[in-house]
C-alpha positions in Angstrom: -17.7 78.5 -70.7 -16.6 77.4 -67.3 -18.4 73.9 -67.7 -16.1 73.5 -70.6 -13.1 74.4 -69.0 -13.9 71.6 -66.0 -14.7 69.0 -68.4 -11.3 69.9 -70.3 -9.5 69.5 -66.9 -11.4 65.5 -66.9 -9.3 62.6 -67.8 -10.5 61.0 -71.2 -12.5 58.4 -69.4 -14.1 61.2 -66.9 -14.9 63.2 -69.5 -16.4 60.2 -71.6 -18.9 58.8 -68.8 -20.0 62.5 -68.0 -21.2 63.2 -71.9 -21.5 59.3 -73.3 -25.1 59.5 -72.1 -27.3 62.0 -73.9 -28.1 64.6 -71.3 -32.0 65.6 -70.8 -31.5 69.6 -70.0 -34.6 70.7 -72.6 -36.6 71.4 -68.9 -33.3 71.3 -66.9 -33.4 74.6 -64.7 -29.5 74.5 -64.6 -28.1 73.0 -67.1 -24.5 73.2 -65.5 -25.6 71.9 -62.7 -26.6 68.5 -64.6 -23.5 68.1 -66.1 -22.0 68.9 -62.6 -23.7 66.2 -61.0 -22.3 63.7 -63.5 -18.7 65.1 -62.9 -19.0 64.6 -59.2 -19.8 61.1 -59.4 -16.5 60.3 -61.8 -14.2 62.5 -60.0 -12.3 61.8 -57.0 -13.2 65.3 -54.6 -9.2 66.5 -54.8 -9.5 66.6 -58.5 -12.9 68.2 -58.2 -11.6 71.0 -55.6 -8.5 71.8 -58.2 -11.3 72.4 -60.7 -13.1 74.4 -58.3 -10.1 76.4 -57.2 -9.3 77.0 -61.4 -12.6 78.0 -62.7 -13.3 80.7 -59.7 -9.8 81.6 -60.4 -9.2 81.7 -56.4 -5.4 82.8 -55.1 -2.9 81.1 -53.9 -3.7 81.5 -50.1 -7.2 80.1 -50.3 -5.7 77.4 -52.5 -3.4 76.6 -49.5 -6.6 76.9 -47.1 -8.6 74.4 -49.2 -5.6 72.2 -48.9 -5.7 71.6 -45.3 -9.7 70.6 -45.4 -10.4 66.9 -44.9 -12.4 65.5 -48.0 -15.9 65.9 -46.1 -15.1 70.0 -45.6 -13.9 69.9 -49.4 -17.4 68.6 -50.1 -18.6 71.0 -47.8 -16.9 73.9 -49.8 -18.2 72.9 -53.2 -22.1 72.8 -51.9 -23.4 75.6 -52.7 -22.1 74.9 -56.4 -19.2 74.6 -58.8 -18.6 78.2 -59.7 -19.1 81.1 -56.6 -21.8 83.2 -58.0 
């Protein structure tokens, strides 16, 4: 569900190079994390971060935080993954 929301928050053209290729997920171990990988490599890091922000629902302060970061700490931030476990 929350891949689906990211992918909705893609331009026409981002979304179209992310799923244009059939993805190979049959012995993927994370499946999100494939289609992640794509998205990262069509989608400037601010855009990425406001997807970030929406789909782990974070609040207004840490919002504000995350707008102070340079695009390397931004980068930093989203490491670990696209959605906080």
């Amino acid at each position: 569900p929350w891949v689906g929301e990211a992918l909705a928050m893609l331009s026409p053209s981002q979304r179209s190079s992310v799923i244009k290729t059939p993805l190979k997920v049959e012995h993927a171990r994370n499946r999100n994390g494939v289609v992640m990988s794509r998205v990262k490599t069509v989608t400037p890091v601010e855009r990425r971060i406001q997807i970030f922000t929406k789909v782990n629902e974070l609040g207004e302060g840490v919002i504000d935080r995350l707008s102070t970061l340079t695009p390397e700490q931004c980068e930093a931030v989203m490491d670990s993954g696209m959605k906080i476990q």
